[in-house]
Each structure stands twice: as C-alpha cells, then as structure tokens.
N, C-alpha and C positions, 0 to 999 in steps of 0.2 A: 504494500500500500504506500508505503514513504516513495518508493522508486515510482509509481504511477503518479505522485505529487511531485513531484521534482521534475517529472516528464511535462506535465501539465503545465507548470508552471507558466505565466506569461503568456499562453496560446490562447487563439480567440476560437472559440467553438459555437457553432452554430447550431440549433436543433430544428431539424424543419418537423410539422407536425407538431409544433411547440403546446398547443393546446390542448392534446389529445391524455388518454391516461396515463400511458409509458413517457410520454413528453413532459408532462408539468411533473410527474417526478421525477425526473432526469433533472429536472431543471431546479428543483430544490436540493438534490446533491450534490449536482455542479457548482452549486453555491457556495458551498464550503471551502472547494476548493481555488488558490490562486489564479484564475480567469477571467475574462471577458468573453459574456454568453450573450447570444446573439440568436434571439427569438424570431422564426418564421413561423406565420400563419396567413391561412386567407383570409382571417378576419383581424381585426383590434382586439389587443389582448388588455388585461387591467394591468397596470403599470406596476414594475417593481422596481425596486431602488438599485442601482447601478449595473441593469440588465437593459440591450439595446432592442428594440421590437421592429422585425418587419413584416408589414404584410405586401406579401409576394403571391401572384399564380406562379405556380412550380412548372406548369407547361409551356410558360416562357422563357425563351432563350436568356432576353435580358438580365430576367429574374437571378437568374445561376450565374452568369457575367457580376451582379455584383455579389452575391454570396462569393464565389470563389474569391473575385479578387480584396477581399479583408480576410477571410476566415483560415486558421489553418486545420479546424479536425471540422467535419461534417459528418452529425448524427442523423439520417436521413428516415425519419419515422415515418412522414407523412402519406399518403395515398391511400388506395381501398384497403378495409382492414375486413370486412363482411364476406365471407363464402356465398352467404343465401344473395349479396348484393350482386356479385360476378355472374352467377348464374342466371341474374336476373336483367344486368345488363352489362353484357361480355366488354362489349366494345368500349363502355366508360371506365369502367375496368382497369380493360389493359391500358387505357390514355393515364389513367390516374398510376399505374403501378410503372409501366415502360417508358412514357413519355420525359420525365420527370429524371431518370438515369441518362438517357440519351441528349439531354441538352445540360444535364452537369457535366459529362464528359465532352462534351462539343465546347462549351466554357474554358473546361482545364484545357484542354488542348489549343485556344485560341490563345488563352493569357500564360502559356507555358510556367503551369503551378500544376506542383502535384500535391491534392491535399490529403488526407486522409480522410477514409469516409468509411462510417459504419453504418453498415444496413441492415433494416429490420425485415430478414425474411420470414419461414415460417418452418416445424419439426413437417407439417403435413407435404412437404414436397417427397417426403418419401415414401407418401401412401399409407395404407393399411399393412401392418406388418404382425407375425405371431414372432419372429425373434429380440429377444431382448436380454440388455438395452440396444438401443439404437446405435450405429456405431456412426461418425461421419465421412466414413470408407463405402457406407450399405448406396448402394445403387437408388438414384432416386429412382419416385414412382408416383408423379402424379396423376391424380384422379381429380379433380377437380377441376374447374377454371380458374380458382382465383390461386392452386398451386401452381398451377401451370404458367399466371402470369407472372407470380415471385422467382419462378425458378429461371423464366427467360431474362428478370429482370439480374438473377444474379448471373446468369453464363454474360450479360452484355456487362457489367463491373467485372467477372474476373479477365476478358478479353482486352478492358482496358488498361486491368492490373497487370499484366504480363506485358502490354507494349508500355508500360512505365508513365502513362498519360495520367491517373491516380493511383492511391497507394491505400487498398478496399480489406474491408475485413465483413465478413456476413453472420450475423448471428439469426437461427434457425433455430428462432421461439417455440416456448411450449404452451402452457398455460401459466400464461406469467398472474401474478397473484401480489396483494400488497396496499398499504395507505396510496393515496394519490389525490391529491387536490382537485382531478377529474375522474369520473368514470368512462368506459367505454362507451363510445354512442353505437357500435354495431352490439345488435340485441343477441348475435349470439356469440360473442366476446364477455370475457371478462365473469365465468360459469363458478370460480371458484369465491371471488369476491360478493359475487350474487347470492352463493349458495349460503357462505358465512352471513350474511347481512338479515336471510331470511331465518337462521338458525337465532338469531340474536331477537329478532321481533318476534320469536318462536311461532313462526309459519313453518308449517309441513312440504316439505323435500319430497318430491315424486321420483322413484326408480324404476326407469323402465328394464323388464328386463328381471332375470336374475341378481343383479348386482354385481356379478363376476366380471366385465366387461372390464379392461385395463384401458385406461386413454396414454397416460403420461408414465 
C-alpha cells in the first residue's frame, strides 16, 4: 500500500462514470490519497472540495483530446452496465461500451501520451462455467450481448497496449458489493447490496431454485 502511495503521488487521475456506484466510491478513496481527481460525467455533479468536474459525452473525440491531455491514470467506469439493457438495445450498447475506447485511443495517439487506463470489464465474459475458481488463463465464452460488447471493448485496449499507444490494465468484475454514496441505476446490478439492504428492513429474500446454484 505505501509503494501504491508513493506511485500515486502527484498524478492527476480521472474517473469517467464518476457518478455511478463503483465511481463515487473510487472517488472517496482516491481522496485520501496525494492526487488530483478529475471527475467525468454526463451530467453536473454536487461539488466537492479540491476535486475538478467535467461533464463530457465520452462518444466524442474532443471529449478524450482533453481528458488525455491533463490526466495521467484513466479509470474508465462509464458506459452500459445492464445485461437486460444490451439485449434490449444492442446497438446503444455497443456505442456506449466500444465507442468511448476507440476515441481514447485515437486521443492518445494524436497527443503522443501514453496514459494508463483501467477498465471496468466484466467475470461474465467467460460465460457459464462448472470449473472453479475461474482462472484468467480459462478461455473466454460469451453468451450475452452486453459480454460480448466488454470483451470487444477489451481485445481493442489490449491491441492498443501492445503497439504502446496506452498502457491498459482490465479488471473483470464480479459482484462487487460495499458502502457507496451511489447505488447502481441498472436494476439488475448491485444483487448483493440489495439483498443486505432488504435483510436489514427485514423483507423476505426469494430463492429461486434449490439454493445450490454458485454465481461468484
């Protein structure tokens, strides 16, 4: 932890999706640390004290022209987060998940910056599986659309990580769980926080199924 503070130090880090669950609490532990954090959203965020906010469309070029040129780590949350949404509209979808990769790297490449960028993909790109744990050697295997658009969106970041245009790391979420200043706005995101939240107002938990079923 002290060598990830020491790294940190001084760098200005951006979060796009800054509003979302996993984003405003990134963004309260980023806070602790020695930085300059650099809030994207598509909308007006409530102001906090020495945190800079922009509202940006991610599907413009511009957009990523000035993110790139201040920022050096890029935590790239924003885009479709909903399965049942993908299925229901592919093509906005993929504009929201692929668009938004392909004009950050068209940016780094124009302003010759390589920044670091970490993205939020998803554990479902490798399907339905009975072996476990999951290894990140196992073959993916999507079955979904909205897998299918996170896994196109990471083969186009690590294609850019090899010609040295950015310098990409993907993390390949599970059911992430935890406090957060936001909740999830997709209704079927965010099952273990929901589940605890109904367990507390002591509301009844429905199991479909035997109960045997492993997700995580």
């Amino acid at each position: 932890m002290i060598l990830a503070k020491n790294e940190l130090a001084g760098k200005v880090v951006a979060i796009t999706g800054a509003s979302g669950y996993i984003g405003s609490a990134l963004t309260q532990e980023l806070n602790k640390y020695s930085v300059r954090i650099v809030r994207v959203s598509r909308t007006k965020l409530i102001p906090i004290e020495g945190i800079k906010d922009l509202v940006l469309d991610l599907n413009n070029a511009n957009s990523w022209v000035r993110i790139v040129s201040e920022v050096d780590i890029i935590f790239h949350l924003a885009g479709n987060t909903s399965i049942y949404d993908a299925e229901k509209n592919p093509k906005e979808s993929l504009k929201s998940t692929l668009l938004p990769i392909s004009q950050l790297i068209r940016a780094s490449r124009e302003l010759s910056r390589v920044p670091r960028v970490v993205f939020a993909s998803t554990v479902t790109v490798y399907g339905l599986t009975n072996d476990f744990p999951v290894a990140e050697s196992k073959k993916t295997n999507p079955i979904t659309t909205y897998d299918l658009h996170k896994l196109l969106a990471e083969q186009e970041l690590s294609i850019a990580n090899q010609n040295n245009i950015i310098n990409s790391i993907i993390l390949r979420l599970a059911n992430v769980y935890g406090p957060s200043l936001s909740e999830s706005k997709a209704e079927d995101r965010g099952i273990l926080n929901k589940l605890t939240r109904m367990r507390f107002e002591g509301k009844n938990i429905q199991i479909y199924g035997d109960g045997n079923n492993i997700r995580d």
